[in-house]
C-alpha positions as CSV (number, residue, x, y, z in Angstrom):
1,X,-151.3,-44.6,-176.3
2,X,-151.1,-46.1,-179.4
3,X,-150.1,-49.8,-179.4
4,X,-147.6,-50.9,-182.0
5,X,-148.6,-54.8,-181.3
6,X,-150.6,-57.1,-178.3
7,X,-147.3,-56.9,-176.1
8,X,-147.5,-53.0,-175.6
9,X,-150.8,-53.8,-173.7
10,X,-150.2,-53.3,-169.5
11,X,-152.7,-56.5,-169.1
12,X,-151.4,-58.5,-171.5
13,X,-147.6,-58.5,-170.1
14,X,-149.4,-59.0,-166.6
15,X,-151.7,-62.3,-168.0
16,X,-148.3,-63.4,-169.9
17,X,-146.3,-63.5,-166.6
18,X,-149.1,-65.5,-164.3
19,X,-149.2,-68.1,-167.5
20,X,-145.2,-68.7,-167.6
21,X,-145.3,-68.8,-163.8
22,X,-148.2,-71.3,-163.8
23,X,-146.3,-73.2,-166.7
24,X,-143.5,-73.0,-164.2
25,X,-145.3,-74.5,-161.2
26,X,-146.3,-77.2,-163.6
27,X,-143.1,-78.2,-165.4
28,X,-141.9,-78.5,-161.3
29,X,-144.9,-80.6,-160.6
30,X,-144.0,-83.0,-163.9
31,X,-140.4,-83.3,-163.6
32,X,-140.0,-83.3,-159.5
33,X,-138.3,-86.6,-159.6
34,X,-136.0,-86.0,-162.4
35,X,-134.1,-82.6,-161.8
36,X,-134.1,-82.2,-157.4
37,X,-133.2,-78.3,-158.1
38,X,-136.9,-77.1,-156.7
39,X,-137.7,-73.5,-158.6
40,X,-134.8,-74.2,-161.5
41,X,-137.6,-74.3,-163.8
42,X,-139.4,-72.0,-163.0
43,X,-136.9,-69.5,-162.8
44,X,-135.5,-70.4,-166.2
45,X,-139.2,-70.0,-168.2
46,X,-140.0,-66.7,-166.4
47,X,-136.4,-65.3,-167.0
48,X,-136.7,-66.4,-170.7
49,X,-140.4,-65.7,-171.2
50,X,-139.6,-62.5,-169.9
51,X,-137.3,-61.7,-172.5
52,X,-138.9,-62.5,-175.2
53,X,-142.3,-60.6,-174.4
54,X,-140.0,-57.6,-174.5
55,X,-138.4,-58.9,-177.4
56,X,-141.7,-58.6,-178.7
57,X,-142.5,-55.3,-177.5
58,X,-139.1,-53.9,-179.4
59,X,-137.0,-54.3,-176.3
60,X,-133.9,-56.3,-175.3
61,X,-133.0,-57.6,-171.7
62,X,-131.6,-54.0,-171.1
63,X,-134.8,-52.5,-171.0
64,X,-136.4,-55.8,-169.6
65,X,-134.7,-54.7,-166.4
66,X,-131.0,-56.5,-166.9
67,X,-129.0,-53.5,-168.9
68,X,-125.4,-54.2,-169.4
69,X,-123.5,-51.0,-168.6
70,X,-120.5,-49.4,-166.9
71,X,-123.0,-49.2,-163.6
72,X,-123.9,-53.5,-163.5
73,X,-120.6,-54.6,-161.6
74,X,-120.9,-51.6,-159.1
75,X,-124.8,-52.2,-158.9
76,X,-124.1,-55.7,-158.3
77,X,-121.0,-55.4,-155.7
78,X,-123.0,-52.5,-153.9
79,X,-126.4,-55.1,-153.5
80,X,-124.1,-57.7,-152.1
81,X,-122.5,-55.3,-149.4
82,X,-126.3,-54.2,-148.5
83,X,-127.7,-57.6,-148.0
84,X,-124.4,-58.3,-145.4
85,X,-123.3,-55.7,-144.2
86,X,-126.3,-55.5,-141.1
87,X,-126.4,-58.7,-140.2
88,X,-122.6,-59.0,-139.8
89,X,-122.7,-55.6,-137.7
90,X,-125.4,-57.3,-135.6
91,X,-123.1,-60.5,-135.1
92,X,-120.3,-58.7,-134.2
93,X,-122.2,-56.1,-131.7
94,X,-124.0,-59.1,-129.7
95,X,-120.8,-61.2,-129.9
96,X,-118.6,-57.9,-128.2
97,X,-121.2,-58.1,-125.7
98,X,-121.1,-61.5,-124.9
99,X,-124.9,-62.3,-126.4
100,X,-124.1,-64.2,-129.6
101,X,-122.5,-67.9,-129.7
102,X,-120.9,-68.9,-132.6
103,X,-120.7,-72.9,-133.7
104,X,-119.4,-74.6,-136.6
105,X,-120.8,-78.0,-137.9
106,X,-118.2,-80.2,-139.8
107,X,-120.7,-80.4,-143.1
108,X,-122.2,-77.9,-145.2
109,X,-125.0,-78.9,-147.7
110,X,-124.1,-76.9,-151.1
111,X,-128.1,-78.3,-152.2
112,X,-129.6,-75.7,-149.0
113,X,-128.5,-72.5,-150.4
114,X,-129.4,-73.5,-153.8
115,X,-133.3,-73.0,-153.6
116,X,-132.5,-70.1,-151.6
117,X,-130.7,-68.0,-154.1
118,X,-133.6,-69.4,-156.6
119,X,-137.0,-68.7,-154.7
120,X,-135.0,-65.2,-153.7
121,X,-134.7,-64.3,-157.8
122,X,-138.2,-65.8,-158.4
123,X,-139.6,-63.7,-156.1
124,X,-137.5,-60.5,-157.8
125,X,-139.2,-61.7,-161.1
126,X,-142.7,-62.5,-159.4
127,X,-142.9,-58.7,-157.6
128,X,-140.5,-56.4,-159.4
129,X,-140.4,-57.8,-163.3
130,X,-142.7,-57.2,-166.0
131,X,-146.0,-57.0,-164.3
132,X,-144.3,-54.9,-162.0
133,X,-143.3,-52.6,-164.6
134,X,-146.0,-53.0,-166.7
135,X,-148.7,-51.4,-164.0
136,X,-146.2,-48.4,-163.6
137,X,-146.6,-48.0,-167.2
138,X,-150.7,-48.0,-166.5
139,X,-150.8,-46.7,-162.5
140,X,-147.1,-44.7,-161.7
141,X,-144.7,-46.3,-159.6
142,X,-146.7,-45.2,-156.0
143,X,-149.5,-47.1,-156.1
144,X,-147.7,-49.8,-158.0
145,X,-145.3,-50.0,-155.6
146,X,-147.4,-50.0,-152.4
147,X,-149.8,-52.9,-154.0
148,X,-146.6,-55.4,-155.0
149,X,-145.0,-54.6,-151.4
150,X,-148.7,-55.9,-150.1
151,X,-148.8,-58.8,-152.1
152,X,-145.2,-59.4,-150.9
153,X,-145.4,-59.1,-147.2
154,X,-149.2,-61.7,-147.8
155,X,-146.8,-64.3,-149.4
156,X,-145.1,-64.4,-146.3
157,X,-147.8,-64.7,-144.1
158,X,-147.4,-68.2,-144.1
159,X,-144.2,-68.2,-142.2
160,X,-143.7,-69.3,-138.6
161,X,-143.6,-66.6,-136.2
162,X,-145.2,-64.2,-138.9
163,X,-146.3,-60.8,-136.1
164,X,-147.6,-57.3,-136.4
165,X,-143.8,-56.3,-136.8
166,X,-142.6,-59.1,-139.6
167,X,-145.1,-58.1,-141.3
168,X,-144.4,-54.5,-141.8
169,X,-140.7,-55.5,-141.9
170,X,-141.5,-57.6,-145.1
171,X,-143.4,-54.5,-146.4
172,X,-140.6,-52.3,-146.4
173,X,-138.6,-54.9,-147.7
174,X,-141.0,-54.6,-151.0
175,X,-140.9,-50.7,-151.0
176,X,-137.0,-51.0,-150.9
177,X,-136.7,-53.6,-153.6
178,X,-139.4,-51.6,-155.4
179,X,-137.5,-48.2,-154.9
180,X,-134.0,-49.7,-155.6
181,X,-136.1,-51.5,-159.7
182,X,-137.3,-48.0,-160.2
183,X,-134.8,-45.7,-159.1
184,X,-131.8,-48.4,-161.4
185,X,-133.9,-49.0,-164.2
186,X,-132.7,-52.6,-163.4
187,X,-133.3,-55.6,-161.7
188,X,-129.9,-55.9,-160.6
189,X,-129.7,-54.6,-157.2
190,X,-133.3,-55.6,-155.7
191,X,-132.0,-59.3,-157.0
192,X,-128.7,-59.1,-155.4
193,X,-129.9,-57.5,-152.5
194,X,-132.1,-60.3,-151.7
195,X,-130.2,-63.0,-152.5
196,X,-127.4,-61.1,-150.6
197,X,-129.7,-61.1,-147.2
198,X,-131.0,-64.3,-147.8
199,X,-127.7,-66.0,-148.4
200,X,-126.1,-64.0,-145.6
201,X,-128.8,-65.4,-143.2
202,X,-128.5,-68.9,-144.3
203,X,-124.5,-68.9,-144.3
204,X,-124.4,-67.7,-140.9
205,X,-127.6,-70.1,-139.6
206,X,-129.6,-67.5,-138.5
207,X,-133.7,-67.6,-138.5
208,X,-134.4,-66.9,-142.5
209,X,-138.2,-65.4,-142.4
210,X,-139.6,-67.3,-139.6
211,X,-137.5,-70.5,-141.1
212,X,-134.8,-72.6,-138.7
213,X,-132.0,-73.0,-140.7
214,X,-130.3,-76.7,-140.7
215,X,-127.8,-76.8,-143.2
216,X,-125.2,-74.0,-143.0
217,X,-121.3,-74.8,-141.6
218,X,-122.3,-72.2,-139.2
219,X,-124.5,-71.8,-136.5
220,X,-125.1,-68.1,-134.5
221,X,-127.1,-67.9,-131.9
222,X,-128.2,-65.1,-130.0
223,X,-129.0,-64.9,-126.3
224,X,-132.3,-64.3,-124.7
225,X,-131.6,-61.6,-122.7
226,X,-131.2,-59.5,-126.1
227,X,-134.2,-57.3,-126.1
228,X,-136.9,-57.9,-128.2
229,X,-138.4,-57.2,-130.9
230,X,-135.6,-54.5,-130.8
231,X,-132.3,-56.7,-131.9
232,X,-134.5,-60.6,-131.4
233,X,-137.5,-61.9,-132.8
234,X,-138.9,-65.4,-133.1
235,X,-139.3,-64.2,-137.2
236,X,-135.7,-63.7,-137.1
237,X,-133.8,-60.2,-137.6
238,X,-136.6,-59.6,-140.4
239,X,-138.8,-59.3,-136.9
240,X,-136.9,-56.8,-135.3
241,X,-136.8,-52.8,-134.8
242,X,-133.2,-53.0,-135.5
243,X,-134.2,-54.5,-139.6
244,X,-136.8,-51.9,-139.5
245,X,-134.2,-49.2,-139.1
246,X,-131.7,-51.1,-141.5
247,X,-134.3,-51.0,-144.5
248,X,-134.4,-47.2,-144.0
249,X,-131.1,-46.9,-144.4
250,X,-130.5,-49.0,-147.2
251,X,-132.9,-46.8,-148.6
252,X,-131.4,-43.5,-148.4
253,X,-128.2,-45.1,-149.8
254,X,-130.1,-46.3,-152.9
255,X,-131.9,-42.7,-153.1
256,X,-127.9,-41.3,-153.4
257,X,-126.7,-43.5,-156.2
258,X,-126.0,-42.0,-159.5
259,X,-127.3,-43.9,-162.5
260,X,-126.1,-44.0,-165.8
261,X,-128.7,-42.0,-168.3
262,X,-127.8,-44.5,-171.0
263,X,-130.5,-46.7,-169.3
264,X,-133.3,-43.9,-169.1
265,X,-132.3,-43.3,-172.6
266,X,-133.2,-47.4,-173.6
267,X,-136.3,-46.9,-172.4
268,X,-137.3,-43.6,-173.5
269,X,-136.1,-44.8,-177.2
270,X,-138.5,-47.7,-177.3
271,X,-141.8,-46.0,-175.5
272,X,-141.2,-43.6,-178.2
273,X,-141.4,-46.0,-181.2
274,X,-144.4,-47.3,-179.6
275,X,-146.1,-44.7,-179.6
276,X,-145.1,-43.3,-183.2
């Protein structure tokens, strides 16, 4: 390939990325005690930095993975439904059973679900953005896609609870959100999604990745005579046969969408002029 200017280069969007993150991780460090949103920062330089690589490149944020198009509403409604729509079924199917107990606290901290929705973005950007799509330009989306679904599932390794099953939960978790960047063209869905099942888990106080959740208005908890790993884990429904199943699913789904050839088109238009 020819290369138009230093952006085009796979290793150069890659080495641009882990210096806005690092510049991220700093700015948080410096400014800790001034602005208590933790990841705000970080999430605003690697969204902008982001940008303006492919700005460089002879992009725009369409082709940076945000396009604006008849299909972003849908995209982003769809994502939302996703990320709910399992856990809710599982509520409601131990509840008719008589193995979920609902409680509601009188508060609910708005500054919990903040860093959630952040870190779930950051993590979009981190394992789906630019180095993301910057190896498929060098590798094809396989082996891309089975190494950043790796490196996901080890950044949670840290989590309490983290098993055999968690683990290849979070895995799958990466392919999907992998899948749903490549198969869109966008960022969109894998974002919403996330923040979707994150969100979902927090607002309804269930275990979020291993994590106890403190904060929400609402409190479920499911009995111990549920089988497990099947519908209970220690990890949370993320540690269960039941997520395992769920991921699938939302799979297939994503497989069936239509999307808008406007998008393909973008990026075709610009991989051509950079290689004119």
């Amino acid at each position: 390939m020819k290369l138009t200017n230093i952006y085009d280069s796979w290793i150069v969007r890659i080495l641009l990325v882990v210096m806005l993150l690092s510049l991220g991780i700093f700015s948080e460090y410096v400014v800790q005690d001034i602005i208590p949103i933790q990841g705000l920062i970080t999430l605003v330089i690697l969204f902008a930095g982001m940008i303006l690589i492919e700005h460089a490149r002879g992009g725009s944020f369409h082709t940076a993975g945000f396009p604006l198009d008849s299909m972003t509403f849908q995209e982003l409604i769809m994502a939302i439904a996703l990320g709910l729509i399992p856990i809710v079924c599982l509520i409601i199917a131990m509840s008719l059973f008589d193995l979920a107990r609902i409680s509601y606290r009188s508060t609910f901290l708005l500054s919990g679900i903040v860093p959630i929705i952040i870190y779930a973005v950051i993590e979009e950007l981190i394992f789906r953005g630019m180095m993301f799509q910057a190896c498929i330009d060098r590798f094809s989306f396989v082996p891309t896609a089975l190494l950043f679904s790796a490196l996901f599932a080890s950044a949670h390794i840290a989590n309490p609870s983290f098993d055999t099953l968690s683990m290849i939960n979070t895995f799958l978790a990466g392919l999907l959100f992998s899948f749903a960047r490549y198969h869109m063209h966008s960022l969109w869905l894998p974002i919403a999604l996330h923040v979707s099942w994150n969100g979902t888990l927090f607002m309804t106080g269930m275990t979020l990745s291993g994590l106890e959740i403190s904060e929400s208005f609402m409190k479920v908890t499911l009995s111990h005579d549920i089988p497990s790993p099947w519908f209970m884990s220690p990890y949370g429904i993320e540690g269960t046969a039941y997520c395992t199943l769920a991921l699938i699913a939302m799979g297939i789904f994503i497989s069936t969408i239509h999307v808008p050839p406007q998008r393909q088109a973008r990026i075709f238009r610009m991989e051509y002029a950079i290689t004119q």
